[in-house]
C-alpha positions in Angstrom: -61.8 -12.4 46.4 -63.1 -10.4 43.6 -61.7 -9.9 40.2 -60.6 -6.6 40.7 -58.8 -8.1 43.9 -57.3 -11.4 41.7 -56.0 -8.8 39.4 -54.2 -6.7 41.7 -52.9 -9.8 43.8 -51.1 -11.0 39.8 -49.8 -7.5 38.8 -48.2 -7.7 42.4 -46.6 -11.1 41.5 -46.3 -10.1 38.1 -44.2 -6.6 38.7 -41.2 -7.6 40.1 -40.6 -10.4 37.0 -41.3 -7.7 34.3 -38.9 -5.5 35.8 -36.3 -7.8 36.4 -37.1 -8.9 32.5 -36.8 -5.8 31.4 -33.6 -4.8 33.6 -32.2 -8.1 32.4 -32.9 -7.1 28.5 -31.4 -3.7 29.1 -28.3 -5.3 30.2 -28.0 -7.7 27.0 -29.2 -4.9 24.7 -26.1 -2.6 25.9 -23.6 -5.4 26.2 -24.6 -6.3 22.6 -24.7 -3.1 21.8 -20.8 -2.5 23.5 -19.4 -5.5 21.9 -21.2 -4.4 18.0 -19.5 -0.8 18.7 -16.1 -2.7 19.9 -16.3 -5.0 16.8 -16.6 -2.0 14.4 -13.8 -0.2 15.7 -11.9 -2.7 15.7 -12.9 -3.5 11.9 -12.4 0.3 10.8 -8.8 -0.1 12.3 -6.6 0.1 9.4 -3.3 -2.2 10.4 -1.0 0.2 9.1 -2.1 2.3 12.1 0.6 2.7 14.2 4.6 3.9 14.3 7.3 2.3 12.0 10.5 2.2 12.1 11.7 2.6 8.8 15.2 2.3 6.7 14.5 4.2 3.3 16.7 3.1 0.7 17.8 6.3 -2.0 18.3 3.9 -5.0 19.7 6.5 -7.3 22.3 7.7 -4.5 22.7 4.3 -3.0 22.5 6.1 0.2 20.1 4.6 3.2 19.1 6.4 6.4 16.3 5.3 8.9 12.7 7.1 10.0 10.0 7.0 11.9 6.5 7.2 10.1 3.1 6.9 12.3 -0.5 6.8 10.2 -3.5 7.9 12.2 -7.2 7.0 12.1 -8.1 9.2 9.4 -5.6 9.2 7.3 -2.7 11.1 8.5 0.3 10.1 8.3 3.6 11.8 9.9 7.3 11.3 9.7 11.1 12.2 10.6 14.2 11.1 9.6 18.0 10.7 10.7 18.8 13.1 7.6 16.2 15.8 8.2 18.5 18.1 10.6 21.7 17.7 7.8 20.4 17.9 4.1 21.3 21.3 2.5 18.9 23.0 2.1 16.9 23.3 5.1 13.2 20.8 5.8 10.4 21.5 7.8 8.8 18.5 9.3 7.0 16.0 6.7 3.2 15.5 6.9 1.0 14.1 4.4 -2.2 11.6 4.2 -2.7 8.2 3.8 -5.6 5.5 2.3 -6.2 1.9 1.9 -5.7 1.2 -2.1 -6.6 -3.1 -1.2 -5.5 -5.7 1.5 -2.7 -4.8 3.5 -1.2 -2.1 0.5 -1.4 1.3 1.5 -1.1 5.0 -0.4 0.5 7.5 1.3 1.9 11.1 -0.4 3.9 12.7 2.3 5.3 16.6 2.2 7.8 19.1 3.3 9.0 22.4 2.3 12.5 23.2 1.2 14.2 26.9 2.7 17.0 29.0 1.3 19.5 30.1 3.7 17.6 33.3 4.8 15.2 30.8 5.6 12.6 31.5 2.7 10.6 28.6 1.3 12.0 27.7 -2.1 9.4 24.5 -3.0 8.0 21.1 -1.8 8.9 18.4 -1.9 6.5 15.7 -2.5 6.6 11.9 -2.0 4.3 9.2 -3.5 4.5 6.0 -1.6 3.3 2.6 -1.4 3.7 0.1 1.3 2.2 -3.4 2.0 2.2 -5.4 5.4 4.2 -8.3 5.1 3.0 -9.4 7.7 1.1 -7.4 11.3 4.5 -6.3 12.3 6.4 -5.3 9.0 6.2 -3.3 6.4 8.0 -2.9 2.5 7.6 0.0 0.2 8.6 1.9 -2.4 8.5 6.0 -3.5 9.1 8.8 -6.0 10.1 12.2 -5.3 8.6 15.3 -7.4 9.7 18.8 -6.6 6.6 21.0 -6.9 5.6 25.0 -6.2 4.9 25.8 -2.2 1.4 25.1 -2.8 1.9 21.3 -3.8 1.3 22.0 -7.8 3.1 21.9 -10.8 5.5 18.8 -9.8 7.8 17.7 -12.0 10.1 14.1 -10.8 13.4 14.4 -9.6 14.4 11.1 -10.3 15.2 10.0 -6.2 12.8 6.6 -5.7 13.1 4.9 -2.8 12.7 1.7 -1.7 11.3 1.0 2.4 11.5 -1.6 4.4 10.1 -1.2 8.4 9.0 -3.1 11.4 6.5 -1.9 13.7 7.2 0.2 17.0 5.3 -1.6 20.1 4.5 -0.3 22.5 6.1 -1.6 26.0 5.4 -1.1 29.6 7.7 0.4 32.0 
């Protein structure tokens, strides 16, 4: 057999290896890949994520009611309370953001407007809070209330802090 015949006769033997090499490094390289992409979600996760169930304390009116807050991926939070339907005057529904200030302790400055009667906005007001996992499935807090212009600006305090104290909703199947 010539060269040229000895070489043909190895790539034949040689293919079906390199391919299964490469078919097998494919594999590891996107399994890697899947489990690195996994991992980071995972890690960018903030554990405040999630829907609370919240009682919010009114310290200066020693009056308490309960919520539900939920914080986003991306710093959103939302919320709704047993109180919104019945407080003179009028609420629209709260929204606000959220951030990470260290390990497990959390920022959030939540909003709604206040209406007159005729149903014309008369201010927002906004709330500064600050809550910290006590644990993955509970949460403490406090807040301060400042009554500011529709447009979120020139706040002044009002003098309502709160205090917060939650557990996590889970989630449950049917």
């Amino acid at each position: 057999m010539s060269i040229l015949g000895k070489i043909e006769e190895i790539k034949l033997r040689v293919r079906p290896l390199v391919l299964a090499s490469a078919i097998l490094a494919a594999s590891v390289a996107g399994l890697s890949t899947a489990a690195k992409a996994q991992d980071e979600r995972s890690g960018l996760a903030a554990p405040i994520e999630g829907t609370w169930i919240l009682n919010i304390h009114r310290v200066t009116q020693g009056f308490t009611f309960s919520a539900l807050q939920s914080f986003t991926a991306g710093g959103v939070t939302v919320a709704t309370g047993t109180v919104d339907r019945n407080p003179p005057p009028p609420i629209s529904p709260l929204y606000g953001s959220w951030r990470r200030i260290e390990d497990n302790s959390y920022a959030a400055t939540i909003c709604f407007f206040i209406f007159d009667s005729a149903g014309n906005a008369l201010g927002m007001i906004k709330t500064n809070e600050t809550f910290r996992l006590t644990d993955d499935n509970h949460v403490t807090g406090t807040g301060e209330a400042f009554l500011c212009d529709i447009n979120g600006d020139n706040c002044v305090g009002v003098n309502l802090p709160i205090t917060i104290t939650g557990k996590r909703l889970i989630a449950q199947s049917a």
